[in-house]
C-alpha positions as CSV (number, residue, x, y, z in Angstrom):
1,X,-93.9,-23.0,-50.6
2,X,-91.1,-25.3,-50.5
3,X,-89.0,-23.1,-52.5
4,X,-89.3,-20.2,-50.1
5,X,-89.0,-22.4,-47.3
6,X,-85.9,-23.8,-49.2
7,X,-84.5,-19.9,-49.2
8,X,-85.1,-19.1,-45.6
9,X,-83.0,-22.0,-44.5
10,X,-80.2,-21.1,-46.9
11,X,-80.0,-17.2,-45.9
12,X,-78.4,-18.2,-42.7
13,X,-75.9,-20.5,-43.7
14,X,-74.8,-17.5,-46.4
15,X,-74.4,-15.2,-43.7
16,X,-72.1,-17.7,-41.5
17,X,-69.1,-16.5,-43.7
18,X,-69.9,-12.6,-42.3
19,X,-69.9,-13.3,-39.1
20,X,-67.2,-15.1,-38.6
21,X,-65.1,-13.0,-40.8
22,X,-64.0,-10.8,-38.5
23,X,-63.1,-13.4,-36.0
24,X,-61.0,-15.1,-39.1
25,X,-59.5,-12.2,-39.6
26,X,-58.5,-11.4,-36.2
27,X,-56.9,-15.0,-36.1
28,X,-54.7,-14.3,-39.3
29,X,-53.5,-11.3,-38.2
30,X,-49.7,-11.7,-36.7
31,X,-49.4,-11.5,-33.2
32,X,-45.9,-9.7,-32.4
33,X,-44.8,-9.4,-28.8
34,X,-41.7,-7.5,-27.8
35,X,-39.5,-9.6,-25.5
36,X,-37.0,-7.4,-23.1
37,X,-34.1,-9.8,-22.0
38,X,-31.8,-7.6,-19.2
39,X,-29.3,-8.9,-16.2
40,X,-30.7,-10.6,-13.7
41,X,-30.5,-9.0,-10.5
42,X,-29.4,-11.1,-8.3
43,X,-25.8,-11.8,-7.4
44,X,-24.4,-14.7,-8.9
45,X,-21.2,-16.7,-7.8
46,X,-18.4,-16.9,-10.6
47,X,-18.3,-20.5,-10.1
48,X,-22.1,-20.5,-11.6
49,X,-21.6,-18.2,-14.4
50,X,-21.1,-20.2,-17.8
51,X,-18.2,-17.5,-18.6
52,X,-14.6,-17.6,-17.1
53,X,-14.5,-15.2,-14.6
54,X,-11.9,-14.8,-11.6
55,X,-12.4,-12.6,-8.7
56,X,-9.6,-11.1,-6.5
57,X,-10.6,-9.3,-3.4
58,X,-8.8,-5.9,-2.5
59,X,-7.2,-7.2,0.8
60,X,-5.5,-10.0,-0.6
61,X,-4.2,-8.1,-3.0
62,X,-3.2,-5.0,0.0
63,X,-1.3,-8.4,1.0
64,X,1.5,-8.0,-1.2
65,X,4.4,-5.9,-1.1
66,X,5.3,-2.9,-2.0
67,X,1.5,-2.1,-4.1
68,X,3.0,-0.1,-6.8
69,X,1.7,-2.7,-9.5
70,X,-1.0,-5.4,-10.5
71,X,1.4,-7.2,-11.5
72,X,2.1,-8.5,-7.9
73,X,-1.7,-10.3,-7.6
74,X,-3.0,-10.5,-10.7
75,X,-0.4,-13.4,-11.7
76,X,-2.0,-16.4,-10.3
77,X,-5.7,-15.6,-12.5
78,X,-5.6,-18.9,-15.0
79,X,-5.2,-17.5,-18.9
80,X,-3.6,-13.7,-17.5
81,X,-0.3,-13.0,-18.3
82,X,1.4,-10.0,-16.6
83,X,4.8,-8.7,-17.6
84,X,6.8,-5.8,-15.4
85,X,9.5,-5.0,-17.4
86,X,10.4,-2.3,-14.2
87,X,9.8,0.3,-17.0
88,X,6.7,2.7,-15.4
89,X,7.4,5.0,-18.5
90,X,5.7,2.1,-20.8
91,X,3.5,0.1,-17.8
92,X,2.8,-3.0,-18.0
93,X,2.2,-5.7,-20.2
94,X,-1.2,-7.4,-20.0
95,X,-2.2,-10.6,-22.2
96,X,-5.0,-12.5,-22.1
97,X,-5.1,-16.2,-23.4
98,X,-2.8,-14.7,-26.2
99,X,-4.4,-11.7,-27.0
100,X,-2.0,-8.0,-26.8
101,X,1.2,-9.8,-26.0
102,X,2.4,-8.3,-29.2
103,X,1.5,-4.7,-27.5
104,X,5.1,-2.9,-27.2
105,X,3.5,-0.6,-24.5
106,X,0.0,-0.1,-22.8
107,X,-2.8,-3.0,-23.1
108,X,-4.7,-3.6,-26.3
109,X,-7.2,-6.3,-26.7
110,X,-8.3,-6.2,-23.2
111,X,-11.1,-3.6,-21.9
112,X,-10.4,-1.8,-18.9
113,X,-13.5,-0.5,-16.2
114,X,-12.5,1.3,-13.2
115,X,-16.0,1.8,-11.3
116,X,-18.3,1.3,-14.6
117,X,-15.7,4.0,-16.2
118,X,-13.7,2.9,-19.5
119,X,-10.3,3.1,-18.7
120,X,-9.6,2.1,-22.7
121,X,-9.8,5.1,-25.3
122,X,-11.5,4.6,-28.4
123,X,-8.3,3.6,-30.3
124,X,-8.0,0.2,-28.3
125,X,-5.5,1.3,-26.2
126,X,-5.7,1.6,-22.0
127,X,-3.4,2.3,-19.5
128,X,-3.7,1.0,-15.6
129,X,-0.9,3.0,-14.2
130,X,-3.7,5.5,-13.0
131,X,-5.3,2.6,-10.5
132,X,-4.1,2.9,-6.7
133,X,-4.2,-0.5,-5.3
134,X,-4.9,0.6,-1.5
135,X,-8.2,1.9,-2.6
136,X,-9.2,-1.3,-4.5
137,X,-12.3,-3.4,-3.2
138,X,-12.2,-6.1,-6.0
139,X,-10.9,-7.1,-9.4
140,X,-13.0,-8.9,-12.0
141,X,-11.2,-10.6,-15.0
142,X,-13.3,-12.0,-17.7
143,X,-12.0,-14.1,-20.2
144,X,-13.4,-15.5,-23.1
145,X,-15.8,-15.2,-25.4
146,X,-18.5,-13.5,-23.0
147,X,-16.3,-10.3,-23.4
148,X,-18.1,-9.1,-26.0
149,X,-20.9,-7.8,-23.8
150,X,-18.2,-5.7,-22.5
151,X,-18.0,-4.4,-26.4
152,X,-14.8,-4.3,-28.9
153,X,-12.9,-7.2,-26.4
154,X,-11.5,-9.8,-28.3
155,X,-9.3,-10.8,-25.3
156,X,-11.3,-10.4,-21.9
157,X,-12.1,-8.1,-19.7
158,X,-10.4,-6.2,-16.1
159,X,-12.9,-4.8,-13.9
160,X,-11.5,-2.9,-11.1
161,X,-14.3,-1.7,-8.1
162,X,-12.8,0.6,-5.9
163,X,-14.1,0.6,-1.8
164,X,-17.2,2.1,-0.8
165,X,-17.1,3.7,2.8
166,X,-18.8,2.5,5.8
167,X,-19.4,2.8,9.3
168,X,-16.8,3.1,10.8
169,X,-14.5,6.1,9.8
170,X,-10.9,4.2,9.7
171,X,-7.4,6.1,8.8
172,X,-5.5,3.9,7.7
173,X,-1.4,4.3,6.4
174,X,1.0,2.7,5.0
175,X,4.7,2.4,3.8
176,X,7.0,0.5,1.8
177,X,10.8,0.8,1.3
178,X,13.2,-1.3,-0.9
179,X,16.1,-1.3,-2.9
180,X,17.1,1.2,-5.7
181,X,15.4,3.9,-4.2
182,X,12.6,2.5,-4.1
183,X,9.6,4.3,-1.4
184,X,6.2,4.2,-1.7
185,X,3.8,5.8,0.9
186,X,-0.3,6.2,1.0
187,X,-2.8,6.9,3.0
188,X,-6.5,6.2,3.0
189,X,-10.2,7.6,4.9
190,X,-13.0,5.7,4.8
191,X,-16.5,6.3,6.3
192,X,-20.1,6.5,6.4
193,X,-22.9,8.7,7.8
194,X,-25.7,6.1,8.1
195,X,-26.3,2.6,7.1
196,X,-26.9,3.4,3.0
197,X,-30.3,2.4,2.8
198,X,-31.9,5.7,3.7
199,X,-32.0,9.0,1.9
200,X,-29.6,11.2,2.3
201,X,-27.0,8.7,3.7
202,X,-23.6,9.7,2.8
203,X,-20.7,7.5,2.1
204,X,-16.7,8.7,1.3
205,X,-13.3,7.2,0.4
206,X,-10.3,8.6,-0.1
207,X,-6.8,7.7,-0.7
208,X,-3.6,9.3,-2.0
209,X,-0.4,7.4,-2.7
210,X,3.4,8.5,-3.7
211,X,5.9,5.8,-5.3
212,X,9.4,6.8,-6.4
213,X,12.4,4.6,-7.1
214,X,15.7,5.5,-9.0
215,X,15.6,2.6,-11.2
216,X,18.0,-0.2,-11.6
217,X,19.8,1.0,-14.1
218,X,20.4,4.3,-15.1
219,X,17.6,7.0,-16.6
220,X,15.6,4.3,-15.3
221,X,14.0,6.5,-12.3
222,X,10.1,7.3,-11.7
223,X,7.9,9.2,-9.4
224,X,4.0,8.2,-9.6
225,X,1.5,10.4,-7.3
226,X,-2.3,9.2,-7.6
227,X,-5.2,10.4,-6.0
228,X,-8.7,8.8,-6.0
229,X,-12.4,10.1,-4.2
230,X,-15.2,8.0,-3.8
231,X,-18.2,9.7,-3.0
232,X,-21.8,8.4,-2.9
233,X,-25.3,9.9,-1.9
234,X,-28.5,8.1,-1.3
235,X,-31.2,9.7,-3.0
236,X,-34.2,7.6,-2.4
237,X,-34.7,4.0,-2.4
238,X,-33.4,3.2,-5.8
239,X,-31.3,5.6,-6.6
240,X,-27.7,6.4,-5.3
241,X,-25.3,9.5,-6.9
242,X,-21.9,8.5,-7.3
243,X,-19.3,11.1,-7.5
244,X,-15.7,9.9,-8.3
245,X,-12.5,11.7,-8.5
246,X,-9.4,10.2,-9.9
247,X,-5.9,12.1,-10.4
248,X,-2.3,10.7,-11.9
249,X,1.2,12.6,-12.5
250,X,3.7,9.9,-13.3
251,X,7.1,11.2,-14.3
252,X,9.3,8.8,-15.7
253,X,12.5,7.7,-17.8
254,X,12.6,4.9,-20.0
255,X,16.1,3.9,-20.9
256,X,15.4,2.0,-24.2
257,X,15.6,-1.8,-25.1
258,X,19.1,-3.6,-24.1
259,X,20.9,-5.4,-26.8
């Protein structure tokens, strides 16, 4: 009797280990979690970012005189260097903190956005020649190392945002004359029908500019016509379609280096 008794109390503590096998198992098996890091949402100051960013808003830039180049606002951004060698057959020279000042022409090193839209092809190289300045509603340079979100940008990062139309329309011209020939003339329409937040709101922007000058010295002339639409379309609450138009015909002379 007190062997059987002996066996009835064992066969429960020999069937502990089965049931709590599964649970053991369950324990030791890895639990992997995928983890989604994106943007945050919210608009944040350039002062609180932990990257070097510098912000220049299109109507201080509309400021200067005569609007034909960046070159005439972008000097005072810390780290940017911007040469205008009054050659608009080779553009202008962009370095930042170092990086393409040994560029002969274009930019390299530096990625170029206009409205989300590379401006850089694939081999490095971007122009800016193609961005009208009375059409501009910001400029974003990013230096640093944070450029690399940005992709293949060892030296930083120029992000142009051109204006989005609102209520409302405005016309607005303008002109510019100076010496060696030099005339530029634009003209820009803006507007909105409705607020933006509704479907089916409607939103336009469009500007057109001419710039020609006979140079300082001779078959140093140019004549630069640019074109740029902005359209945009509310679709629903949280969508918008974006149509944008850009068009450039520069034709000019570049007279070679002087010895």
């Amino acid at each position: 009797m007190k062997i059987i008794s002996v066996r009835q109390r064992l066969y429960p503590a020999l069937l502990l280990p089965l049931t709590f096998s599964p649970v053991l198992q369950a324990a030791s098996a890895p639990n992997e979690q995928t983890m989604i890091v994106t943007a945050t949402p919210q608009t944040v100051s350039e002062l609180d970012t932990p990257a070097a960013v510098s912000v220049i808003e299109g109507e201080d830039m509309r400021l200067a005189t005569p609007r034909v180049n960046l070159s005439e606002s972008l000097t005072s951004v810390p780290g940017l260097q911007v040469q205008n060698r009054q050659n608009y057959a080779q553009d202008l020279q962009i370095s930042i903190r170092g990086f393409g000042s040994r560029s002969a022409f274009g930019v390299r090193g530096i990625r170029l956005y206009v409205d989300g839209i590379p401006a850089t092809m694939p081999d490095g190289q971007g122009q800016i020649s193609n961005i009208d300045i009375n059409s501009i509603q910001d400029v974003e340079v990013l230096r640093g190392p944070f450029s690399a979100l940005y992709g293949n940008a060892s030296g930083g990062v120029i992000n142009v945002t051109t204006e989005t139309g609102k209520q409302p329309p405005t016309l607005e011209a303008s002109s510019y004359y100076g010496s060696y020939g030099s005339w530029r003339y634009g003209l820009k329409a803006t507007g909105a029908m409705g607020d933006g937040t509704q479907p089916g709101d409607v939103d336009y922007t469009v500007s057109t500019t001419r710039f020609t000058t006979h140079g300082y010295r001779d078959h140093s002339g140019a004549r630069k016509n640019l074109a740029n639409a902005k359209l945009g379309v509310r679709l629903d609450d949280v969508s918008k379609l974006s149509l944008i138009f850009n068009s450039v015909d520069i034709k000019a002379d570049d007279p070679g280096g002087l010895t």
